[in-house]
C-alpha positions as CSV (number, residue, x, y, z in Angstrom):
1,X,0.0,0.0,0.0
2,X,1.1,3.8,-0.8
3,X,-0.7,6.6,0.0
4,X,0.2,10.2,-1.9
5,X,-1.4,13.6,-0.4
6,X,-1.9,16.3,-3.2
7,X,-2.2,19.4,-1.6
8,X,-4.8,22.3,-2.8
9,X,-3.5,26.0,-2.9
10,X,-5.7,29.2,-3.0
11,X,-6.1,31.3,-5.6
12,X,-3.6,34.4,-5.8
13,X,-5.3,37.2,-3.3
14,X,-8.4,35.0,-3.1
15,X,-7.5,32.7,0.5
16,X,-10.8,31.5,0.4
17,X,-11.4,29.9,-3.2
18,X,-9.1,26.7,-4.2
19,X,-7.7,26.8,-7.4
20,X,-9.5,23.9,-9.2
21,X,-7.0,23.8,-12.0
22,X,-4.2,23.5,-9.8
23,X,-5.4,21.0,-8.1
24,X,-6.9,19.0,-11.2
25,X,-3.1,18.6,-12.5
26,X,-1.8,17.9,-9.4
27,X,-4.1,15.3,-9.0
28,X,-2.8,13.8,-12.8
29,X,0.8,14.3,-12.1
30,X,0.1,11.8,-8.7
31,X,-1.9,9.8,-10.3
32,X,0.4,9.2,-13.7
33,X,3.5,9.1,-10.7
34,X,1.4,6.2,-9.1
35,X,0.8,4.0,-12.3
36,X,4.0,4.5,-13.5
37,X,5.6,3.0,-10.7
38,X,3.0,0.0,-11.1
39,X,0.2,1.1,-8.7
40,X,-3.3,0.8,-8.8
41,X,-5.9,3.4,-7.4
42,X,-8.1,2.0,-4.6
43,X,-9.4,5.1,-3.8
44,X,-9.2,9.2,-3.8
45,X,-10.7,11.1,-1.1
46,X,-11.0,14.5,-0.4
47,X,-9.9,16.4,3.2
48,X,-11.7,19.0,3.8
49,X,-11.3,22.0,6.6
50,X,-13.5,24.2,8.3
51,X,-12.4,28.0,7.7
52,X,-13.9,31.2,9.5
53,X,-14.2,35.2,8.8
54,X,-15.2,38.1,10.8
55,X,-15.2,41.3,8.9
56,X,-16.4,44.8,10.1
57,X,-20.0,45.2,9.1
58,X,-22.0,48.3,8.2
59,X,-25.6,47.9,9.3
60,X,-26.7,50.9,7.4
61,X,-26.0,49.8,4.1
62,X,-26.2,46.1,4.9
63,X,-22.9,46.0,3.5
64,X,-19.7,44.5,4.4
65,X,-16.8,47.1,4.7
66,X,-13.3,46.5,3.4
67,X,-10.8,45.7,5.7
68,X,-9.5,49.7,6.2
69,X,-12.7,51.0,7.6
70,X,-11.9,52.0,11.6
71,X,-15.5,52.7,13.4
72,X,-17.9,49.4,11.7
73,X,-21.4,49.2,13.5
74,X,-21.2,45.5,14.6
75,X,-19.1,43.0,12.6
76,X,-20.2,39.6,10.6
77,X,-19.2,36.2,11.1
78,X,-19.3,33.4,8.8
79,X,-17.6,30.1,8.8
80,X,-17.4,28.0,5.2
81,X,-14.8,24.9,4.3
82,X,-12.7,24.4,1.7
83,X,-11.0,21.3,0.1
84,X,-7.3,21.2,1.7
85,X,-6.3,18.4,-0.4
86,X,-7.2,15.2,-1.6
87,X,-6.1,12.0,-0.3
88,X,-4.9,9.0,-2.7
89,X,-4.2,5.7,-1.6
90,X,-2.5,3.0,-4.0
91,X,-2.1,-0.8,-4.1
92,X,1.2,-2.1,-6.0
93,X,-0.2,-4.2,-9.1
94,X,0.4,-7.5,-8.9
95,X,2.0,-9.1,-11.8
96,X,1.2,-12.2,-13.5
């Protein structure tokens, strides 16, 4: 048995969105590793982590406020999770 964690990275100035293409190749470049070192997939899964926010909060506009404004009227909370990887685990193929 081998198991192979591929890592997922954030998109530039966006911490909270995973960069899906990244990740995609990643995932091939394990996976063509794996086979070409005679292994089979048994399974992929993928890790996922909680992630939370608070930012200042305007409650006369509804709005959220960017990150410079000093005097918000209450501030908003919000948690969401993101994919910090995936998991691949790998049998050597038997040969015959």
């Amino acid at each position: 048995m081998k198991s192979v964690f591929v890592d997922s990275y954030p998109l530039a100035r966006q911490d909270h969105i995973v960069d899906g293409r990244r990740l995609a190749h990643d995932i091939q470049e394990a996976l063509n590793d794996l086979d070409r070192d005679g292994y089979d997939i048994i399974s992929m899964i993928p890790i996922v982590g909680g992630r939370y926010d608070i930012r200042p909060f305007d409650g006369r506009t509804q709005g959220l406020l960017n990150q410079k404004t000093t005097s918000p009227d209450t501030c908003a909370s919000f948690g969401y999770s993101m994919t910090d990887g995936v998991l691949i685990a790998a049998r050597r193929r038997v040969s015959k």
